[in-house]
C-alpha positions in Angstrom: -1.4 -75.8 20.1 -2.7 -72.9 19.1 -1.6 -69.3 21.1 -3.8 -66.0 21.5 -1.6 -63.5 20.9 -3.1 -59.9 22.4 -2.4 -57.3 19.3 -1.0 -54.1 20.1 -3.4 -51.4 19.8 -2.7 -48.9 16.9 -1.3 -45.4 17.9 -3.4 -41.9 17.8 -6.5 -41.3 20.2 -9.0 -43.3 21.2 -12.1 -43.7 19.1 -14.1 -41.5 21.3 -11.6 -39.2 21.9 -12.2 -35.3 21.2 -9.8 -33.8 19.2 -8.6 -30.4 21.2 -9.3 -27.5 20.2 -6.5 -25.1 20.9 -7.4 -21.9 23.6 -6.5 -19.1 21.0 -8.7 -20.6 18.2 -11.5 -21.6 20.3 -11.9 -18.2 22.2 -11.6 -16.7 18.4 -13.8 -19.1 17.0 -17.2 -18.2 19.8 -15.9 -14.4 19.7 -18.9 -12.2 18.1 -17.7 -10.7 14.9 -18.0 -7.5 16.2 -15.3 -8.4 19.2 -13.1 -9.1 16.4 -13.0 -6.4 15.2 -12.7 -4.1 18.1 -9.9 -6.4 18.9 -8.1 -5.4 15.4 -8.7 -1.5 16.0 -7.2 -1.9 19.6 -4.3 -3.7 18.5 -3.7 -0.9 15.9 -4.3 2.1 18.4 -2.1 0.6 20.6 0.6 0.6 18.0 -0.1 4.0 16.6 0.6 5.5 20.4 4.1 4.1 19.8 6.0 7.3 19.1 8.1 5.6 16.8 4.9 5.0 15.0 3.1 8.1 16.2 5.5 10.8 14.9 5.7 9.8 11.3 2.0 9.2 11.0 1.6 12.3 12.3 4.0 14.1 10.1 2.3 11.9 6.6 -1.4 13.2 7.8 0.4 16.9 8.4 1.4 16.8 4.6 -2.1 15.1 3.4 -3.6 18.1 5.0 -1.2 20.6 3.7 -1.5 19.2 0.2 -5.6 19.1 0.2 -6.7 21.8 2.4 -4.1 24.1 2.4 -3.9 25.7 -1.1 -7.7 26.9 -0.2 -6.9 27.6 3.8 -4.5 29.9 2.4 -5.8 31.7 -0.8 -3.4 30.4 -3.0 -3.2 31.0 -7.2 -4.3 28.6 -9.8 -1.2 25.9 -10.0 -1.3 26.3 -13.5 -1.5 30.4 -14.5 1.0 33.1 -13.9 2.5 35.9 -14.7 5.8 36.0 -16.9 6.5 39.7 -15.2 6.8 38.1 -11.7 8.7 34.8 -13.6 11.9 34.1 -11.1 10.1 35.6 -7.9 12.7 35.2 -4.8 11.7 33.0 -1.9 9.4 35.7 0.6 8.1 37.9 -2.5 4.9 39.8 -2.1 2.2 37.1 -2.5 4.6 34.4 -3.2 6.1 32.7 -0.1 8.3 30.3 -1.9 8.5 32.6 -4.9 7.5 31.9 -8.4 8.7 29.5 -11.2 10.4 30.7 -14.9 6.6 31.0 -16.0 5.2 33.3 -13.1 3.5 30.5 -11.8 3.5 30.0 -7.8 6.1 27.9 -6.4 3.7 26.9 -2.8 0.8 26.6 -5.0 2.1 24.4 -7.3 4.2 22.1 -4.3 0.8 21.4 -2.7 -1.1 21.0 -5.9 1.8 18.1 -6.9 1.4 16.7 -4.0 -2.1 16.3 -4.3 -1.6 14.6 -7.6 1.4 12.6 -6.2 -0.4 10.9 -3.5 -3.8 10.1 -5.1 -1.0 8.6 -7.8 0.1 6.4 -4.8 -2.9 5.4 -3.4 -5.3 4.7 -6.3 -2.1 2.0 -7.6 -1.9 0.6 -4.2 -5.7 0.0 -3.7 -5.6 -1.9 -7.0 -2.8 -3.7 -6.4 -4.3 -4.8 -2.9 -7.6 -6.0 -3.8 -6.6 -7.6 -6.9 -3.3 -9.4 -5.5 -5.7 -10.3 -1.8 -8.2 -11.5 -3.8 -5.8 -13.9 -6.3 -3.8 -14.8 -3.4 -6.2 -15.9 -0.7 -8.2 -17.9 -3.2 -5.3 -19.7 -5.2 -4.5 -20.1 -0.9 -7.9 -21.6 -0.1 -8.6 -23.6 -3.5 -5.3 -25.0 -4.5 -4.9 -27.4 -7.2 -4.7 -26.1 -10.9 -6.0 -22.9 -9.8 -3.3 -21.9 -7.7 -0.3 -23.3 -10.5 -2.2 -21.1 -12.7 -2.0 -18.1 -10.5 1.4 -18.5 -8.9 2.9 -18.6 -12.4 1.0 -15.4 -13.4 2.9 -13.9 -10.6 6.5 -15.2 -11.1 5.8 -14.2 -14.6 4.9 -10.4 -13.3 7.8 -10.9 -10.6 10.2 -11.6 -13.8 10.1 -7.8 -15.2 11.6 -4.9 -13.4 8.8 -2.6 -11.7 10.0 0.7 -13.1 10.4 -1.2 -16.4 7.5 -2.8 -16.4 5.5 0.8 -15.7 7.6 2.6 -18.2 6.9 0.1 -21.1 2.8 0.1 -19.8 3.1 3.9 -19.4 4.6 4.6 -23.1 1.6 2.2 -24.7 -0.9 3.3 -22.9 0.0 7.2 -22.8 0.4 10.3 -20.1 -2.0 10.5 -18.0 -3.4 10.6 -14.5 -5.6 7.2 -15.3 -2.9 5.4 -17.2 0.0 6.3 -14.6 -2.4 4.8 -11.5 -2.7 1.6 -13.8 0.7 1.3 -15.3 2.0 1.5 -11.5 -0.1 -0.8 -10.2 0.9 -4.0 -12.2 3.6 -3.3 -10.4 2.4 -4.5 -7.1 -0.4 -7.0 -7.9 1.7 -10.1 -8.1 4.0 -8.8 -4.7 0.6 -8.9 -2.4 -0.4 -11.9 -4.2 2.4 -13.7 -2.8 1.8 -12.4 0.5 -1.5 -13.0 0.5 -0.9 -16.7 -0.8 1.4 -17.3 1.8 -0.7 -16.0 4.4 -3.4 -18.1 3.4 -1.5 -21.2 3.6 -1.0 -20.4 7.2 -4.0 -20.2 8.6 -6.2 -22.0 5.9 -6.1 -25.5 8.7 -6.2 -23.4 11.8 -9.9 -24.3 13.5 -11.3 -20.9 12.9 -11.3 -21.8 9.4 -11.9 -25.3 9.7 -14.6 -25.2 11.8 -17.2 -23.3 9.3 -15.7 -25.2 6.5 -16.7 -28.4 8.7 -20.4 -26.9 9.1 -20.7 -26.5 5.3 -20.2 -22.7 5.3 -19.6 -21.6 1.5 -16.5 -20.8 0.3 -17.4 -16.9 0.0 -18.2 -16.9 3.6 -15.2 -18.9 5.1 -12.7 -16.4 2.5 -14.3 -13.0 3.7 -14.9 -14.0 7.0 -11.9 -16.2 8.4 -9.7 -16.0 6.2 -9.2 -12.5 4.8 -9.5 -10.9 8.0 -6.5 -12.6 9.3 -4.2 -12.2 6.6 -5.1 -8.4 6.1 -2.9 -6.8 8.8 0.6 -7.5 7.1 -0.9 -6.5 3.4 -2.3 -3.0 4.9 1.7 -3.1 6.7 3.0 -4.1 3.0 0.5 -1.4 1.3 2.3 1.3 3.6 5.6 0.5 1.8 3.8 0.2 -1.1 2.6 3.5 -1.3 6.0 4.9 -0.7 7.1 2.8 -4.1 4.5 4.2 -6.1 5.3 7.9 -5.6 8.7 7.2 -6.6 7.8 5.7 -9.3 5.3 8.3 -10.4 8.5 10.7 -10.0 10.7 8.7 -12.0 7.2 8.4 -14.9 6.9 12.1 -14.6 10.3 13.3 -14.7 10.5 11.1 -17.9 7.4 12.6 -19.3 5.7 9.5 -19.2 3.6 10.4 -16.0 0.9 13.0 -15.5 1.6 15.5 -18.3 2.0 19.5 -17.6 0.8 21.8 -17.2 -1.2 19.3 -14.3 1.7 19.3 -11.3 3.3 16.4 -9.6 6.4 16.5 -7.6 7.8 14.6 -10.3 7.4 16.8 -13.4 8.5 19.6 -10.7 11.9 18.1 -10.2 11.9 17.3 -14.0 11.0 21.4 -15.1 13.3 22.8 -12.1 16.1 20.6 -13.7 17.2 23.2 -15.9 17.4 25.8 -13.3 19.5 23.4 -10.8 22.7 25.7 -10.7 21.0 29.1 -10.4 17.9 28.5 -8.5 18.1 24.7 -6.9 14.8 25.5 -4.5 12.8 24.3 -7.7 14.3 20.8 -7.7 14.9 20.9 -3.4 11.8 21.9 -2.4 9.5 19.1 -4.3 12.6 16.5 -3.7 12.3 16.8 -0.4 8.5 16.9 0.4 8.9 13.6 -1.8 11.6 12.8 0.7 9.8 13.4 3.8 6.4 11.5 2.7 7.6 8.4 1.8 10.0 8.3 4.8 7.2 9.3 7.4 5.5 6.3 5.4 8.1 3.6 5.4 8.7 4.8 9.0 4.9 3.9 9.9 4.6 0.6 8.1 7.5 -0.6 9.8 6.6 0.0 12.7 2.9 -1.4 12.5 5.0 -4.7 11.3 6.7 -5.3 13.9 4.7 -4.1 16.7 1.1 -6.0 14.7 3.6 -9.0 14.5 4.3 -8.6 18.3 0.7 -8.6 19.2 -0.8 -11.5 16.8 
């Protein structure tokens, strides 16, 4: 005698089942492009009214300002020619409000004119650092496979050398300049965003607003730029904040070594590194660019971590 037995019916959904789609994503996912963005700039203004994000943003923007505008705003001499009678000049000398240096020149001028030089340092090696680490990160992310061993180990590798080491040795090869500092500095930071990036990536790469153009055979350029690297660009731009910070130190450290921007051309490093000498009988020549080096990369560690945290809040 021969028994039907009813079979139990496998687990997940039903055949005809819709998958769900969760709120977040599907409200991102119909959003205009456009709304997206304005969403990103409103997050960001909100954080920025934060004072504890305000007042050091304010204070970095105060020295930009200072540092571009205000060695014309305020008639200031050439950084770089002076006159060895008025060599030594006191702070609140005639014409010189900070005084003058052993070679005449002005002490103001050249602060500004260094930081000038110190901060297009910083930013030209964090801009390289960012694209090129964003871009090997989110598509070792996205593509996986060989492609990604290949790049992950490219940045371990990178991650395996000191960063001031691994500037000075670049730096020394390559030479003193303005162009060889920003690229010796920014090897330094490529494979640090990378992993950021990468890791990033990873999390959002199955989210539906990824998904969902892959799904609709949307090419690989347009899913990367348009999903993808949108939503992991908020903590690099926090990380870049830091990372500008870094890189005027280590333009200090190059200069002061007299592997950075060579004199007579100012910095705040090669500043520190000429005032050196004069430490016990005039210490405003190592103070004063010290601590505008001080002040900028606090107001900027100050900023980023406060867009992290409050960015993080929001997301």
């Amino acid at each position: 005698m021969t028994v039907d037995v009813p079979q139990r019916p496998a687990p997940g959904p039903a055949p005809d089942a819709a998958v769900a789609v969760p709120a977040v994503d599907e409200a991102w996912i119909a959003a205009p492009r456009r709304d997206r963005h304005l969403a990103r700039l409103a997050r960001l203004g909100r954080a920025l009214r934060a004072p504890a994000v305000g007042i050091p943003a304010a204070v970095f923007l105060l020295v930009v300002l200072a540092c571009f505008a205000g060695p014309a705003l305020l008639g200031l001499p050439s950084p770089v020619t002076g006159d060895l009678a008025d060599a030594m000049a006191p702070m609140g000398s005639s014409g010189h409000l900070l005084g003058t240096n052993e070679l005449g020149n002005d002490v103001l001028s050249r602060l500004l004119h260094g930081g000038r030089v110190s901060i297009v340092v910083g930013l030209g090696a964090t801009a390289i650092s960012l694209v090129a680490g964003a871009l090997l990160g989110v598509t070792a992310g996205f593509f996986g496979g060989f492609y990604e061993t290949f790049v992950m180990r490219l940045f371990d590798t990178l991650l395996a050398f000191p960063g001031l080491i691994l500037a000075l040795v670049i730096a020394d090869y390559l030479g003193p300049s303005l162009t060889n500092t920003t690229l010796a500095i920014s090897l330094f930071g490529v494979s640090r965003f990378g992993r950021l990036a990468w890791s990033q990536t990873l999390t959002v790469r199955h989210r539906d607003f990824v998904t969902a153009p892959r799904s609709d055979g949307a090419a690989a350029h347009r899913v990367i730029f348009g999903h993808i690297l949108p939503n992991v660009l908020p903590p690099l731009l926090g990380f870049a904040l830091f990372t500008i910070g870094t890189a005027m130190m280590i333009e200090a450290g190059l200069s002061y070594l007299g592997l950075g921007v060579p004199e007579p051309e100012p910095t705040w490093g090669n500043l520190i590194a000429s005032g050196d000498a004069y430490l016990s009988s005039d210490p405003r020549l190592v103070v004063l660019p010290s601590m505008a080096l001080f002040v900028t990369v606090l107001s900027l560690n100050l900023v980023a971590d406060g867009l992290r945290g409050r960015l993080t809040e929001e997301r």
